[in-house]
C-alpha positions in Angstrom: -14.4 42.0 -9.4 -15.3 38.9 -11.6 -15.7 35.4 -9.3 -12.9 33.1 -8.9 -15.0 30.1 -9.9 -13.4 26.3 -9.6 -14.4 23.5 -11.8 -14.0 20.1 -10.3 -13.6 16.9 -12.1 -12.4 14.0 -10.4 -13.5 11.8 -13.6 -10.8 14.5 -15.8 -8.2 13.7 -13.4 -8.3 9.8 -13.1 -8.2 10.1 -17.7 -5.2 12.1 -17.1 -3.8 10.0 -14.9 -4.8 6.6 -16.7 -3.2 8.7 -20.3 -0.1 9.4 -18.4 0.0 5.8 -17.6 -0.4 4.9 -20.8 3.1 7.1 -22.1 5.1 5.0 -19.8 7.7 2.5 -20.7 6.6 -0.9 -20.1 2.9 -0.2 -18.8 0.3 -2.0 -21.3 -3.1 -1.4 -21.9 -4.2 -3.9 -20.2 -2.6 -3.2 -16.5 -4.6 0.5 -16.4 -7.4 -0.6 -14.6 -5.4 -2.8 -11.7 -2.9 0.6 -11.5 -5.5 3.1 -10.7 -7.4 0.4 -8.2 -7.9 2.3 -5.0 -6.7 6.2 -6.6 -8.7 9.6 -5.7 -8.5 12.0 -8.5 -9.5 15.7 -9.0 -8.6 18.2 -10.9 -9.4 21.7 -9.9 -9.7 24.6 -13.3 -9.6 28.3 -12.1 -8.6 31.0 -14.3 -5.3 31.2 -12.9 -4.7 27.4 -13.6 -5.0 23.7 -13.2 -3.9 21.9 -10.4 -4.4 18.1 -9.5 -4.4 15.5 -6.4 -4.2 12.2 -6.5 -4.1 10.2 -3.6 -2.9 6.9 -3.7 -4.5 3.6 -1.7 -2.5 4.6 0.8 -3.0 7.8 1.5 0.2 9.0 -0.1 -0.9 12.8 -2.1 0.7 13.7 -5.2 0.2 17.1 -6.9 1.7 16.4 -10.4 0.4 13.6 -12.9 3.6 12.4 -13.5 4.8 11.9 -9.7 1.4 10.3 -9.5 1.9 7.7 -12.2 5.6 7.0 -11.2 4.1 5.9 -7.8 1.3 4.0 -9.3 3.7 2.0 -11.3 6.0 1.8 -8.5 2.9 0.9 -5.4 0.9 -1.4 -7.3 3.0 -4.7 -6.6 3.1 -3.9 -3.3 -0.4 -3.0 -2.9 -2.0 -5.9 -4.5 0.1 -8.5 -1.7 -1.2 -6.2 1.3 -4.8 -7.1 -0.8 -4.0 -10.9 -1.2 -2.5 -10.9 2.3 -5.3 -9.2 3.9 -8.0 -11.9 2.0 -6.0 -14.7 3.3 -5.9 -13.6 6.7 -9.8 -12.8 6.4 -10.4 -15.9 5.3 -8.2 -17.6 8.1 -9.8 -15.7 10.8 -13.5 -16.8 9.0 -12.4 -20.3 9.4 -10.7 -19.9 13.0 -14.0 -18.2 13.7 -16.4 -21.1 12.6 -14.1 -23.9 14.1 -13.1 -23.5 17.6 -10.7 -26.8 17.3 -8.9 -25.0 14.6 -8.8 -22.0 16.8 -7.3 -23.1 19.9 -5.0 -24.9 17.6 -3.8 -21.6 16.2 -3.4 -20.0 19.6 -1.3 -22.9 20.6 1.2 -22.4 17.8 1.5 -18.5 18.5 2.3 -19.2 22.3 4.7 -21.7 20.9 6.0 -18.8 18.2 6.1 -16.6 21.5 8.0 -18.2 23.6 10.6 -19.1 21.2 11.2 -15.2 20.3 11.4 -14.6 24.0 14.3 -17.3 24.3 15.8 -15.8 21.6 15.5 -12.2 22.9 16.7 -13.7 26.0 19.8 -15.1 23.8 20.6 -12.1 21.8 20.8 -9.8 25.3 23.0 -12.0 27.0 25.0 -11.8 23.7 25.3 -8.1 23.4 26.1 -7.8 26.9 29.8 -10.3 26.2 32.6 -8.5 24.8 33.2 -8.9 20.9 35.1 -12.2 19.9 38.4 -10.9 18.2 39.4 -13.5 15.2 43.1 -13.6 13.8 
């Protein structure tokens, strides 16, 4: 019996991806690059088929290019504030790092952010606990 071989090609699968992206309404030329930021791609060719995975930044799997590209389109805005949130809190903990002042100043307002959430825990299970106000 003849080998089964698989050709892999994860560079194939990101073009089909990015040319899928390009059919979509709305998508421009121009936004390709930031929607595939982060993607795994490969495309697997046997002689009983094709078949693709793509796996967003977030570990999400897709098996079809279109699926794929829907999600792209649809993940990107969220994925690029996780990436702006994620600098600005690295760069907030390189400063807290480098200035213990600023540190101790931070810890200060989160004990402060603390114990107000506790009072108002505190608040909403005392609440819970009344019987419902009827209004006429």
């Amino acid at each position: 019996p003849p080998l089964k071989v698989s050709l892999v090609s994860e560079v194939a699968a990101r073009e089909e991806l990015r040319d899928h992206l390009r059919g979509l309404p709305g998508v421009e030329a121009s936004q390709l690059d930031n929607l595939l930021a982060g993607w795994q791609a490969t495309r697997r060719r046997r002689a009983d088929g094709t078949t693709y995975s793509f796996i967003s930044p977030g570990g999400e799997e897709f098996t079809s290019v279109s699926r794929a590209a829907w999600a792209a389109c649809r993940l990107a805005p969220v994925e690029r504030r996780l990436r702006a949130e994620a600098e600005r809190l690295r760069v907030e903990n390189d400063a807290l790092r480098n200035d213990p002042a600023a540190a101790a100043r931070r810890e200060a307002k989160l004990r402060a952010e603390v114990g107000r959430l506790r009072v108002e825990n505190e608040r909403l299970a005392r609440a819970a606990q009344q019987p419902p106000v009827v209004v006429n």
